[in-house]
N, C-alpha and C positions, 0 to 999 in steps of 0.2 A: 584450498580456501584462501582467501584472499581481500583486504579492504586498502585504502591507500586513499591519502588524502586530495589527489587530483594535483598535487602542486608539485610541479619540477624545478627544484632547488637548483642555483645555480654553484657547480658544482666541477669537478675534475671528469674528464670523458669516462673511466670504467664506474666510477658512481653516477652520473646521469644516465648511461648504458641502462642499470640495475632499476636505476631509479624509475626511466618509462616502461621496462618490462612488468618489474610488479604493480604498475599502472593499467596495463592493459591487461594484466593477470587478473587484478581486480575488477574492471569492466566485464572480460567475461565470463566473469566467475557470476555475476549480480553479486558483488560485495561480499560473499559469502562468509560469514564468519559468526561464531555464539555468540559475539558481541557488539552493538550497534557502530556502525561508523562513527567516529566523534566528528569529523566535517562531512556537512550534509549538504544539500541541494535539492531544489524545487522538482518534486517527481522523481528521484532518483531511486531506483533498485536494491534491497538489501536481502537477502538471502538469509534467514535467521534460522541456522543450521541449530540452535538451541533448543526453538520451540515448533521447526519443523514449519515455518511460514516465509510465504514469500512477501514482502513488505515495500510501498514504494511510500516516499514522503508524500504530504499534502499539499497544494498549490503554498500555501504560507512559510514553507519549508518549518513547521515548528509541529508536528506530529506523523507517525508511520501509520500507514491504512492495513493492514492485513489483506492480502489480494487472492492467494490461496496457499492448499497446504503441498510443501514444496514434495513428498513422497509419495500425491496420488494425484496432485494437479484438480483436485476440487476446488473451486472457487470458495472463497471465503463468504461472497456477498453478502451482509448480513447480520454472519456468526449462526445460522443455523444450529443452534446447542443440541448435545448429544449427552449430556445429563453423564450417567454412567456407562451408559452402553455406545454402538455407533451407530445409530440408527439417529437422525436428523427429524425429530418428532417436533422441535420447536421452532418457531422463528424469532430472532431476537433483535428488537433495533434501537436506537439511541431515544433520548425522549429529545434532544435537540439536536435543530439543521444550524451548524455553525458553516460551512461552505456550500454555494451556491452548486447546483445539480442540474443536469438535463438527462432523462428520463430517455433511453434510448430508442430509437422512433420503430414503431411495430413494434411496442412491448407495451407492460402494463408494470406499475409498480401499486405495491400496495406496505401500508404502514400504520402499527397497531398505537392508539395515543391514549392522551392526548399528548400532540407534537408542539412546539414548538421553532420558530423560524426564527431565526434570528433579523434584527435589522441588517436592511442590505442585501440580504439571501436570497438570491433567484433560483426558485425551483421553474424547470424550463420542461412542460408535459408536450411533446410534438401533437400537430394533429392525427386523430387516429390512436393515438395511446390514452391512458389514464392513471391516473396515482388516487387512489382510494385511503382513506384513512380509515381505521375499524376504532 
């Protein structure tokens, strides 16, 4: 496991040696670590061996998306809640769109509201798909 702040101090050759190893330890590790990176980046990968999720930032770099769960590779999409048990009985989603979406083409999205858009926020439904609100 492994996180690193992406910056290569300039430094003596056996400590920059170290320095780009656990650089790329942490790349392909995805960040891996219980506790979040403290330097982030637009999209960037975090492995959150804590709570068992794979996590990448948000286009704004100021929040983690949950992407899936990192010991059975189920997508996150959602949060599909499982209450107590593990059965995916619910669907769960935000009551607001603070970043812009595009709806991935041949699919359907659907979403229980009432929602909320924010200004600015392009939700982008291809032709052929649709986004349902319930």
């Amino acid at each position: 496991m492994a996180i690193h702040d992406y910056n290569i101090a300039n430094q003596s050759f056996p400590a920059t040696r170290s320095d780009i190893n656990n650089a790329l330890a942490a790349a392909v590790s995805n960040n891996s670590s219980a506790t979040a990176p403290t330097t982030t980046t637009a999209y960037m990968f975090w492995a959150d061996t804590a709570n068992d999720v794979l996590k990448q930032r948000n286009a704004a770099d100021n929040a983690w998306i949950n992407v899936l769960t990192l010991s059975t590779g189920v997508p996150s999409a959602g949060a599909g809640a499982s209450g107590g048990g593990t059965n995916k009985a619910f669907w769960e989603n935000d009551q607001n769109v603070t970043d812009s979406y595009s709806i991935t083409t041949n699919t359907h999205a659907s979403t229980v509201g009432p929602i909320t858009v924010d200004a600015g926020v392009v939700i982008t439904v291809p032709s052929g798909s649709n986004w349902v609100v319930l």
